[in-house]
VEXDREN-2710 file (C-alpha; in Angstrom, 1 decimal):
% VEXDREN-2710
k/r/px/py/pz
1/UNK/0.0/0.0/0.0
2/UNK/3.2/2.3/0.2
3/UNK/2.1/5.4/-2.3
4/UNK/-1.7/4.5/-2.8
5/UNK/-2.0/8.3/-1.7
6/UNK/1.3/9.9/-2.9
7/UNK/-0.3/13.0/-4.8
8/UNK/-1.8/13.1/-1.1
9/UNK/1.2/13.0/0.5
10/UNK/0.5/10.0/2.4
11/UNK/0.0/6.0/2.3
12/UNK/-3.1/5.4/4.2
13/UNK/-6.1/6.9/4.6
14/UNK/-8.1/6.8/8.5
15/UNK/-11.6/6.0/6.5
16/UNK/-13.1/2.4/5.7
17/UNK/-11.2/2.6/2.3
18/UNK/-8.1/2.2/4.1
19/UNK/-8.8/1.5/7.6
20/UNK/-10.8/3.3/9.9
21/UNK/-9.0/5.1/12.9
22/UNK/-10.4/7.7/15.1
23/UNK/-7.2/9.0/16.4
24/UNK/-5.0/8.2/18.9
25/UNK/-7.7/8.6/21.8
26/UNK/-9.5/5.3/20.6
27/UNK/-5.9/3.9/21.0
28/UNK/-5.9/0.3/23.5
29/UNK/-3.0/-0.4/25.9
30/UNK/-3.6/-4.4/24.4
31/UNK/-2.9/-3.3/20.6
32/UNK/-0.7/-1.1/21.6
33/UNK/1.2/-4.1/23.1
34/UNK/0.5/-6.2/20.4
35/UNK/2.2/-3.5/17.8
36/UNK/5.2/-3.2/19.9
37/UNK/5.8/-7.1/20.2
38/UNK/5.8/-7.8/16.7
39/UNK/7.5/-4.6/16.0
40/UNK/9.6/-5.5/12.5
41/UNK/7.8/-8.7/11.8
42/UNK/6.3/-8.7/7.8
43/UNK/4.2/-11.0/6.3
44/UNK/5.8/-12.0/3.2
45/UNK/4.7/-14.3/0.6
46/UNK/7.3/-15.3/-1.8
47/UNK/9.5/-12.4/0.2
48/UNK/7.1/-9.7/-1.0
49/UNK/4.9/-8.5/1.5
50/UNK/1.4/-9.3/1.3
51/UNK/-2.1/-7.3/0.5
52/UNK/-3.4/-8.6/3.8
53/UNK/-7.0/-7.9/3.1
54/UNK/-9.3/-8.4/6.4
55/UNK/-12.9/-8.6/6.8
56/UNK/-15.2/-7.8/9.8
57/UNK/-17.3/-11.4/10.1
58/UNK/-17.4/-13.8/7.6
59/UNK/-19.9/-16.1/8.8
60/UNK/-17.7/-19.2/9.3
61/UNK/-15.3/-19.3/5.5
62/UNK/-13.6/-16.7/3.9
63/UNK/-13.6/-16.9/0.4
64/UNK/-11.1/-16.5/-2.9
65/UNK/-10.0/-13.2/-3.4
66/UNK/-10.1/-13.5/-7.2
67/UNK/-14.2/-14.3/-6.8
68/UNK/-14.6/-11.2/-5.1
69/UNK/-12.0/-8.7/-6.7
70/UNK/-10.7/-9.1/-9.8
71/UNK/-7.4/-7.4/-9.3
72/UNK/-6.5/-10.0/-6.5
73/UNK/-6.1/-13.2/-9.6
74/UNK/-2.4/-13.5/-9.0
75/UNK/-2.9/-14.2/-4.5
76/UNK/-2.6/-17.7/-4.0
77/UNK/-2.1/-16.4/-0.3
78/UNK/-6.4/-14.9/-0.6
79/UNK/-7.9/-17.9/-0.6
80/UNK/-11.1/-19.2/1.1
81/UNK/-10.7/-21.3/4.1
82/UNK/-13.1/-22.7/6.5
83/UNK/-13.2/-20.2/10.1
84/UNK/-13.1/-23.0/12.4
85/UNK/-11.3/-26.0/14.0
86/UNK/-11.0/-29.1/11.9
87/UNK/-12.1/-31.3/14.6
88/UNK/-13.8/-29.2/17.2
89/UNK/-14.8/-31.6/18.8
90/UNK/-11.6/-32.5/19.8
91/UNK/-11.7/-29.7/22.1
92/UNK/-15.2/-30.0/23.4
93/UNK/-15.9/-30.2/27.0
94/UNK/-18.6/-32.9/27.9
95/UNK/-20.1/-32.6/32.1
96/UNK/-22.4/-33.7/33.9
97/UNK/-24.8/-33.2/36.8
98/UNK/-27.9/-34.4/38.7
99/UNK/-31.3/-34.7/37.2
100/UNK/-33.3/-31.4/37.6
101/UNK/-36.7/-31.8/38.0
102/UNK/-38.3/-28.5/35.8
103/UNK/-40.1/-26.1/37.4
104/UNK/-43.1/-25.0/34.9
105/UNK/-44.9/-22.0/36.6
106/UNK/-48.7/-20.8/35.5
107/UNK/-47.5/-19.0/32.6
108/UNK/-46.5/-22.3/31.2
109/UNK/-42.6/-20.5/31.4
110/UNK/-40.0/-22.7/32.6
111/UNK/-38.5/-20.7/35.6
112/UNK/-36.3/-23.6/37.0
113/UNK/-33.1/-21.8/36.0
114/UNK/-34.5/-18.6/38.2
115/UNK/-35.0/-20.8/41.1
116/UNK/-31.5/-22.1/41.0
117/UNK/-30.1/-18.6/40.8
118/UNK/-32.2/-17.7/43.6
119/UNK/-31.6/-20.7/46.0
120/UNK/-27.1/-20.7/45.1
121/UNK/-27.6/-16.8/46.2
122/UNK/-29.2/-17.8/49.6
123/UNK/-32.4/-15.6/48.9
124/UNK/-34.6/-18.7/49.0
125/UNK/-33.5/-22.1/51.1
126/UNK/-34.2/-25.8/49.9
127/UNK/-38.1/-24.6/49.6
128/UNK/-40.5/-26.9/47.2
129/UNK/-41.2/-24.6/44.2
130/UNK/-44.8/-25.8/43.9
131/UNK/-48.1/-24.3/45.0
132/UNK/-48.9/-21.0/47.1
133/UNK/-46.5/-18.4/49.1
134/UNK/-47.3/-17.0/52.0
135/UNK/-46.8/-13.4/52.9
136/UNK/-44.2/-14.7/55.9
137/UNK/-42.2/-16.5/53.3
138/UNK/-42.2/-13.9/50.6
139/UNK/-41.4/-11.4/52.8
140/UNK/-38.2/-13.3/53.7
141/UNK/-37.3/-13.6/50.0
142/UNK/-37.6/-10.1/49.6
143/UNK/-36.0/-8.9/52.3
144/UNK/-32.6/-11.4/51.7
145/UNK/-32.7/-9.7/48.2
146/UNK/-32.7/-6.2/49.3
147/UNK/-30.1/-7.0/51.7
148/UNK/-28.2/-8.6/48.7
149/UNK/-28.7/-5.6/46.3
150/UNK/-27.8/-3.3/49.3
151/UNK/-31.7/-2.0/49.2
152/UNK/-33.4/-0.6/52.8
153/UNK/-34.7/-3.5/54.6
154/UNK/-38.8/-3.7/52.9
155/UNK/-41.5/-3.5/55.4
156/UNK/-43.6/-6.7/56.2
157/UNK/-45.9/-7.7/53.7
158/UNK/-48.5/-9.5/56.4
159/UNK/-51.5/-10.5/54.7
160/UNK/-51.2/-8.0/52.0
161/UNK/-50.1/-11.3/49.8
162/UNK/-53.3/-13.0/49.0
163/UNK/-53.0/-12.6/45.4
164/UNK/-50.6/-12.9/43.0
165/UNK/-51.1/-9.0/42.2
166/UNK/-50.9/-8.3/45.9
167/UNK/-47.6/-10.3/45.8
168/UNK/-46.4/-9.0/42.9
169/UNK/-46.6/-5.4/43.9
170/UNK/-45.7/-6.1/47.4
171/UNK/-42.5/-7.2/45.5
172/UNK/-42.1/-4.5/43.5
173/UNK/-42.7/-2.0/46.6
174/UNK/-40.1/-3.8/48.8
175/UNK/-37.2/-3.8/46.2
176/UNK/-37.9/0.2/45.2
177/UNK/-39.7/-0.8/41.4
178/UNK/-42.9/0.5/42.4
179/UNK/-41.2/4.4/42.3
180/UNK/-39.3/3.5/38.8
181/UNK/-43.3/2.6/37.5
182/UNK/-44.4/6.5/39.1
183/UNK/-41.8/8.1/37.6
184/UNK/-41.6/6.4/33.8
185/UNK/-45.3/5.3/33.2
186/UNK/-47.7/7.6/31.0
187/UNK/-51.2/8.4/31.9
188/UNK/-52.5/5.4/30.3
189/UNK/-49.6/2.9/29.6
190/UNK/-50.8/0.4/32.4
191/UNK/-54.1/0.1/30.7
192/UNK/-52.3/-0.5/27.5
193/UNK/-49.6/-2.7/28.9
194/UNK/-52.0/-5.0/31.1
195/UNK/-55.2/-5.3/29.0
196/UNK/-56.4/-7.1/32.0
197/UNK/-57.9/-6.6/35.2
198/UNK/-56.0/-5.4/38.0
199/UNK/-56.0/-4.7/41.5
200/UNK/-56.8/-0.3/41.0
201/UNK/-54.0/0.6/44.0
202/UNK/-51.4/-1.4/42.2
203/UNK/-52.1/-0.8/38.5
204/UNK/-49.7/1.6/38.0
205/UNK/-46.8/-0.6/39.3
206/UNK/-48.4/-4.1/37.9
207/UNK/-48.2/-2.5/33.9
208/UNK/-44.6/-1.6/35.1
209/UNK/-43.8/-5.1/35.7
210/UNK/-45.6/-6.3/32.7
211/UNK/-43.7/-3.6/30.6
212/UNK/-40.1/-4.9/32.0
213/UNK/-41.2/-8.6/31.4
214/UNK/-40.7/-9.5/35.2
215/UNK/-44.4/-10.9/35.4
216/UNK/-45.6/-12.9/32.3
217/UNK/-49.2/-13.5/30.9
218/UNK/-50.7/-17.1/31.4
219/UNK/-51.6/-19.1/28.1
220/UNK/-55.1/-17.5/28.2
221/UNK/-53.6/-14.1/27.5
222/UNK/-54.4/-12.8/31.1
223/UNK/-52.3/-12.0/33.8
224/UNK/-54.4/-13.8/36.8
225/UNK/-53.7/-11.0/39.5
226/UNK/-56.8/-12.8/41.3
227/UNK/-54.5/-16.3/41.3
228/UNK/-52.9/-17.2/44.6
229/UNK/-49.6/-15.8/45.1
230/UNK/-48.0/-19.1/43.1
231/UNK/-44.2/-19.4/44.6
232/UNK/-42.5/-20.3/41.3
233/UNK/-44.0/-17.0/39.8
234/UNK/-42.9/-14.9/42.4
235/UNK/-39.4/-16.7/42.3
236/UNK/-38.5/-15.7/38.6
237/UNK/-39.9/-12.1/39.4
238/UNK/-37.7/-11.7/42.0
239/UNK/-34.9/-13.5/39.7
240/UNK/-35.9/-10.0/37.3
241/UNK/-35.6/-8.0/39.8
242/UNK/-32.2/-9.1/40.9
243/UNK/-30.7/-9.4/37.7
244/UNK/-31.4/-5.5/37.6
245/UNK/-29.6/-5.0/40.8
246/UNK/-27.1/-7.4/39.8
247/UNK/-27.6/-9.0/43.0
248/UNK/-26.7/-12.4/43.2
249/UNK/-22.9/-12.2/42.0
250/UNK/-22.9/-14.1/38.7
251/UNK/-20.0/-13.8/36.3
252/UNK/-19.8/-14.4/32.6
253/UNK/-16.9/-15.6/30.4
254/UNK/-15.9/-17.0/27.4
255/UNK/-14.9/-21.1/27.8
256/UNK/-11.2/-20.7/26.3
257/UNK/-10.6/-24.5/27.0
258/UNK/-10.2/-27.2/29.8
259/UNK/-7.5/-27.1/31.9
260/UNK/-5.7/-29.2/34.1
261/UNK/-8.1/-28.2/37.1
262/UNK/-11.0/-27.0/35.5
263/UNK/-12.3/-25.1/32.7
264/UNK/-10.0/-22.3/31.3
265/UNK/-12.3/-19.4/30.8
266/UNK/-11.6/-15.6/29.6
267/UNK/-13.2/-12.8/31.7
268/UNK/-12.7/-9.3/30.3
269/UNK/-8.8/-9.2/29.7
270/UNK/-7.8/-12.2/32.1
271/UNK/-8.4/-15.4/32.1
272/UNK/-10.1/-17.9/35.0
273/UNK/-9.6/-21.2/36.4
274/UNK/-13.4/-22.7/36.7
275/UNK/-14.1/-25.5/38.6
276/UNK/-17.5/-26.9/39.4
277/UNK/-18.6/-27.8/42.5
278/UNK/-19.8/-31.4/43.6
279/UNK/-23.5/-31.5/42.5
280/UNK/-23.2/-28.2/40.3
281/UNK/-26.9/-28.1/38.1
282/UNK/-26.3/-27.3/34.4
283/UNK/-28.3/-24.9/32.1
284/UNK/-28.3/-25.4/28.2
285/UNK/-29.6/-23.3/25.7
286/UNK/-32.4/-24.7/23.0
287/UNK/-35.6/-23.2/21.8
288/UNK/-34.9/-19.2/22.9
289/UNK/-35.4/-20.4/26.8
290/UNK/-32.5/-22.0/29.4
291/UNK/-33.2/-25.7/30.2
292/UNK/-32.2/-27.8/33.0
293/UNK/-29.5/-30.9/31.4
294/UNK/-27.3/-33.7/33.1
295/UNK/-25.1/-33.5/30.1
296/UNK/-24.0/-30.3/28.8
297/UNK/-21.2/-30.1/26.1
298/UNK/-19.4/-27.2/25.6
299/UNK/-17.1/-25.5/22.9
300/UNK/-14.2/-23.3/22.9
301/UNK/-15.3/-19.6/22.3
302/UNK/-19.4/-20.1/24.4
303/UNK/-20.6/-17.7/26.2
304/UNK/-20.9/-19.2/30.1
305/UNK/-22.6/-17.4/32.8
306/UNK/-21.7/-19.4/37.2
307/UNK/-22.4/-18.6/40.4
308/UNK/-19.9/-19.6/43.2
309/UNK/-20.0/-21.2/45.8
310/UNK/-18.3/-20.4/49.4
311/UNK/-15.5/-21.9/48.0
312/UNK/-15.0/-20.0/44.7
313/UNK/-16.6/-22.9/42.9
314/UNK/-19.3/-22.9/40.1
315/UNK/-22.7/-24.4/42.1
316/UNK/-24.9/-23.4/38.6
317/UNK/-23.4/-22.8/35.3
318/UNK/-25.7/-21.8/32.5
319/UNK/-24.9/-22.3/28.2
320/UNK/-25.5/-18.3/27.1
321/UNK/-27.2/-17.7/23.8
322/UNK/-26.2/-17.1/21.3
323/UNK/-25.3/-20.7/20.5
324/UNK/-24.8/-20.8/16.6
325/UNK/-22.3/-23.9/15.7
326/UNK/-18.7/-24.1/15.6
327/UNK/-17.7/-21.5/13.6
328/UNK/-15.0/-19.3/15.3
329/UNK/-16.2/-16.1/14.6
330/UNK/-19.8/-17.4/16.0
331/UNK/-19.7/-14.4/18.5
332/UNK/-20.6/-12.2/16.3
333/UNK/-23.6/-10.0/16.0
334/UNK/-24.0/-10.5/12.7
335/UNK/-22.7/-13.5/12.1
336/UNK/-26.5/-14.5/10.9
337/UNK/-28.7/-11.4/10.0
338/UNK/-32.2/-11.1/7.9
339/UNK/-33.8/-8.6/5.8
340/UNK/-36.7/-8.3/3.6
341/UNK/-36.3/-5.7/0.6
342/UNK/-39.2/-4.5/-0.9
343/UNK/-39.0/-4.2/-4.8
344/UNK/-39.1/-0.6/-4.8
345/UNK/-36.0/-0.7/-2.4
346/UNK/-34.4/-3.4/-4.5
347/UNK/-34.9/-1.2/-8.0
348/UNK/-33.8/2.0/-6.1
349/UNK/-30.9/0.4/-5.1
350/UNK/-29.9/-1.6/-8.4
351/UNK/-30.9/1.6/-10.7
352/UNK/-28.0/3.3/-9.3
353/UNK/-25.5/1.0/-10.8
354/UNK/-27.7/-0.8/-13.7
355/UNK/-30.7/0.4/-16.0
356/UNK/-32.8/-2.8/-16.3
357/UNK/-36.3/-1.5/-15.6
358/UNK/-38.6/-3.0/-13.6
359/UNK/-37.4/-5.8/-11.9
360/UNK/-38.4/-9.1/-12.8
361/UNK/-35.8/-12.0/-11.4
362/UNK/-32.9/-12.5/-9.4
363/UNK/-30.3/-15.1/-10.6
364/UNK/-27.5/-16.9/-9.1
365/UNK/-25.1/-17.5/-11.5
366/UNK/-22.0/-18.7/-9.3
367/UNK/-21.0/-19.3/-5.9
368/UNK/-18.0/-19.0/-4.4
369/UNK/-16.1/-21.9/-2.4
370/UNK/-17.6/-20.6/0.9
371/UNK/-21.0/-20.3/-0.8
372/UNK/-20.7/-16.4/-1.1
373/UNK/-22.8/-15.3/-4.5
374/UNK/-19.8/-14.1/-6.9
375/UNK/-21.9/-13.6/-10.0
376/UNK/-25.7/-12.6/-10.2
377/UNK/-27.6/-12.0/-13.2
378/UNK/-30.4/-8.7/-12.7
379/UNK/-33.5/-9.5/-15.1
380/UNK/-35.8/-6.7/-16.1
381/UNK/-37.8/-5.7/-18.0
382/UNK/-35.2/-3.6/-20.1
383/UNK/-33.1/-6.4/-20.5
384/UNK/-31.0/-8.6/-17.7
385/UNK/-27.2/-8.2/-17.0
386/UNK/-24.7/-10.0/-15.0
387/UNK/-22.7/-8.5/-11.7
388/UNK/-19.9/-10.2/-10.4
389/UNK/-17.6/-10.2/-7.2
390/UNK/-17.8/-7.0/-4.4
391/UNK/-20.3/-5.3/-6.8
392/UNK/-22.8/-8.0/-6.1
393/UNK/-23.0/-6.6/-2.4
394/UNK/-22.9/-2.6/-3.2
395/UNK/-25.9/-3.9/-5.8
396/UNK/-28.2/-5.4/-3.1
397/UNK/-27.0/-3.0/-0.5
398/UNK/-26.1/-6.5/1.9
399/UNK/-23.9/-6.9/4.7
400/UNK/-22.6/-9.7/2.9
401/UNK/-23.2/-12.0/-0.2
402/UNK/-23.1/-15.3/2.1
403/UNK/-27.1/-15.5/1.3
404/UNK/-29.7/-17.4/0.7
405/UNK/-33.0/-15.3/-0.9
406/UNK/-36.1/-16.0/-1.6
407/UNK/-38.4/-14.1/-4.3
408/UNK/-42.3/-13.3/-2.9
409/UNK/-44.8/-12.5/-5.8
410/UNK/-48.0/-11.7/-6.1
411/UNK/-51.1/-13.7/-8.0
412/UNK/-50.0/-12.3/-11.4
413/UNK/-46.4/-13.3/-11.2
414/UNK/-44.8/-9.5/-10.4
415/UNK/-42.5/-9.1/-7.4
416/UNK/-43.3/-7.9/-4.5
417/UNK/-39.9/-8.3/-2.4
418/UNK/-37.1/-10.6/-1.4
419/UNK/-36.6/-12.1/1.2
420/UNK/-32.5/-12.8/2.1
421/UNK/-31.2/-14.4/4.9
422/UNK/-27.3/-14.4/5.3
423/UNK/-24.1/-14.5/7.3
424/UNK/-21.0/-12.2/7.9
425/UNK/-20.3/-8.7/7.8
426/UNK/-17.5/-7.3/5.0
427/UNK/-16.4/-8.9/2.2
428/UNK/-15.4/-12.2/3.2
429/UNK/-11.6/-12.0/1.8
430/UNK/-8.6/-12.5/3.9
431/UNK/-8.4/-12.8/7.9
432/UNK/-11.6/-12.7/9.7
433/UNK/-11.5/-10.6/12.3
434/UNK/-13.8/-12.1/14.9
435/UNK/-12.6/-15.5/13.3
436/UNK/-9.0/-14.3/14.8
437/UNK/-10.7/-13.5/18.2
438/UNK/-12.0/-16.9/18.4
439/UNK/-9.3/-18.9/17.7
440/UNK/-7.3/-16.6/20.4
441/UNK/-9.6/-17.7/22.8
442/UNK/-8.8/-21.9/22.0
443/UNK/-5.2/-20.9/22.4
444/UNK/-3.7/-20.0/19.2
445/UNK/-1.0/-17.5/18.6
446/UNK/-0.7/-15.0/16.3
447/UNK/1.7/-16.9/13.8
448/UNK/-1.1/-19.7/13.7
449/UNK/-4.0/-17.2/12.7
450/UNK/-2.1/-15.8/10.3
451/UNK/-0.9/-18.8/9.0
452/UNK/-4.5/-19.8/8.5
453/UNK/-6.0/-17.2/7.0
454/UNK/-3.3/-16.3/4.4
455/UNK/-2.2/-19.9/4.0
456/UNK/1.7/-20.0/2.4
457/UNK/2.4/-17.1/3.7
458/UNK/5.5/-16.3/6.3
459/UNK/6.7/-13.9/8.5
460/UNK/9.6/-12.4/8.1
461/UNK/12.1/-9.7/10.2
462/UNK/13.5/-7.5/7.6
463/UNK/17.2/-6.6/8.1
END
């Protein structure tokens, strides 16, 4: 790149053209470090440094250079390769614990997960889960979470707990929610937000709950404030509540690994020894919701979430969404993305690149070896024409071209939009930058990931 800019007087520019920098007060003390340590070191291939192209996500392969720019024929180093481990589940970790029995609550929700944050935290004992509360035992639950959260001490609830919307804003009142639902609710909302009968007092702070998803409609589509103050409802609203507070000390990570003592995790810029403690009760991850498992296998780079025990130990440890396969850059936010274009939006977009008229079919000519669409062909009704490589994506106005689509029409055959469903972020060429992330976290070093990404490459220290 030395000279791309020379009328310019420089090499580099600080956009997205180049490579976006905001100056050094955006700088990191950990790239910083990693500059300085490989201070000298050149990626060479054939002992000419490379164009080491880089993309942001590219939704689990790179792909061929030449497929998306056709200046980049002659690198052999730009090729597509898978972003993952051969065998990942050679690193997989498999544990087990004791059978849960799942705790289903009148909203059909599974709250067992709630319950088990609750009882590691000491806000609720070895209590059964099933049938009514009391107002002497709910009162003790609330008051060992305010105590947790660092909350005034709530007065007793006596027998103002008949009802599960006596209990629910008895709650709310004890742990300080019932002022956030004064101060933030509209003339109005609660009606909107409850579309149910409620208890007139406590409306106000019920449609707060409702709004903040810490109370959940039953299966009916109504609330049941009249119900009796059911104890594994009330558990996962306090479970809300203390997640708000942060309250009952759980940590997240990233599983780097096992260890030799336990599970080698990454935590923010350090990385964690976790071991689990005798009888430790598992979470996965399936259908949008947590589930109680005895088996629970685990992957290099997913997202974990413990408590610990009085002995640093994990007592629960809970599979974190998202949970998307093996691919190393899986972390992602948009590793997977949808949008629907309209055809308006699609002929907008196209007509500023390509006069084909109205637009009549969308053709996949060739895909690349990671699947990527390298060469559409536009049909309209002025004619069709084909697009290859990077243009496909400034055409369609994607993220990326690692898509599947789908054409809607209407009864006489005309368009009406597309539907595309894809992966990645960028262009898809070179190292993947999340890709890199994740296979830091299972251990590899630099020379590894650069290795893999620009394969027959090497580095070299110039003289």
């Amino acid at each position: 790149n030395l000279g791309q800019f020379a009328r310019e007087g420089f090499d580099l520019c600080a956009t997205p053209r180049c490579q976006a920098y905001e100056g050094v007060k955006v700088e990191h003390p950990l790239s910083d470090k990693a500059v300085t340590e490989t201070r000298g070191e050149v990626l060479v291939y054939q002992g000419t440094p490379i164009d080491a192209l880089y993309t942001a996500t590219c939704g689990g392969h790179t792909e061929d250079g030449a497929a998306v720019f056709a200046d980049k024929k002659g690198l052999p180093y730009l090729k597509g390769v898978p972003c993952r481990e051969e065998d990942a589940g050679g690193r997989a970790v498999d544990l087990t614990g004791p059978p849960q029995v799942p705790i289903i609550d009148a909203t059909a929700t599974d709250v067992t997960l709630a319950w088990a944050w609750l009882r590691a935290a000491g806000v609720l004992r070895d209590e059964d889960a099933q049938g009514t509360l009391s107002g002497k035992r709910l009162h003790a639950w609330t008051r060992a979470l305010a105590e947790r959260a660092g909350l005034p001490a709530p007065s007793a609830h006596g027998g103002a707990a008949a009802t599960f919307g006596e209990a629910a804003a008895a709650v709310a009142s004890g742990l300080g929610w019932d002022k956030r639902a004064q101060v933030l609710l509209l003339p109005g909302d609660a009606e909107a937000l409850l579309r149910d009968t409620a208890p007139e007092a406590s409306r106000r702070t019920l449609g707060y709950l409702a709004w903040m998803e810490a109370v959940h409609p039953r299966p009916d589509g109504s609330f049941g404030w009249d119900a009796p103050p059911e104890a594994a409802r009330l558990a996962a609203l306090l479970a809300r509540i203390a997640e708000s507070y942060d309250a009952l000390d759980l940590q997240e990570g990233v599983l780097g690994g096992a260890g030799e003592t336990g599970l080698r995790v990454v935590r923010s810029k350090e990385t964690v020894t976790l071991t689990l403690a005798p009888g430790a009760v598992l979470f996965g991850w399936a259908g949008g919701r947590a589930l109680p498992v005895t088996r629970l296998r685990l992957l290099p780079g997913d997202r974990l979430r413990w408590h610990r025990d009085e002995a640093g130990r994990a007592d629960v440890l809970e599979l974190r969404p998202p949970v998307k396969g093996v691919a190393d850059d899986r972390s992602a936010v948009l590793y997977t993305w949808e949008v629907r274009k309209t055809r308006r939006e699609l002929e907008e977009t196209i007509g500023k690149r390509i006069r084909v008229g109205t637009l009549r079919d969308l053709k996949v000519v060739r895909r690349g070896v990671s699947g990527r669409i390298v060469a559409l062909e536009v049909v309209g009704s002025r004619g069709k024409q084909t697009v290859r490589g990077f243009d496909v994506r400034n055409l369609l106005d994607l993220r990326e071209t690692l898509a599947a689509f789908e054409i809607q029409r209407d009864g006489a055959g005309e368009i009406t939009a597309v539907a595309f469903h894809g992966k990645g972020w960028g262009h898809g060429v070179g190292l993947c930058q999340v890709g890199a992330y994740g296979m830091a976290l299972r251990g590899e070093g630099y020379r590894a990931i650069l290795a893999h990404y620009y394969p027959g490459t090497m580095l070299s220290s110039p003289p």
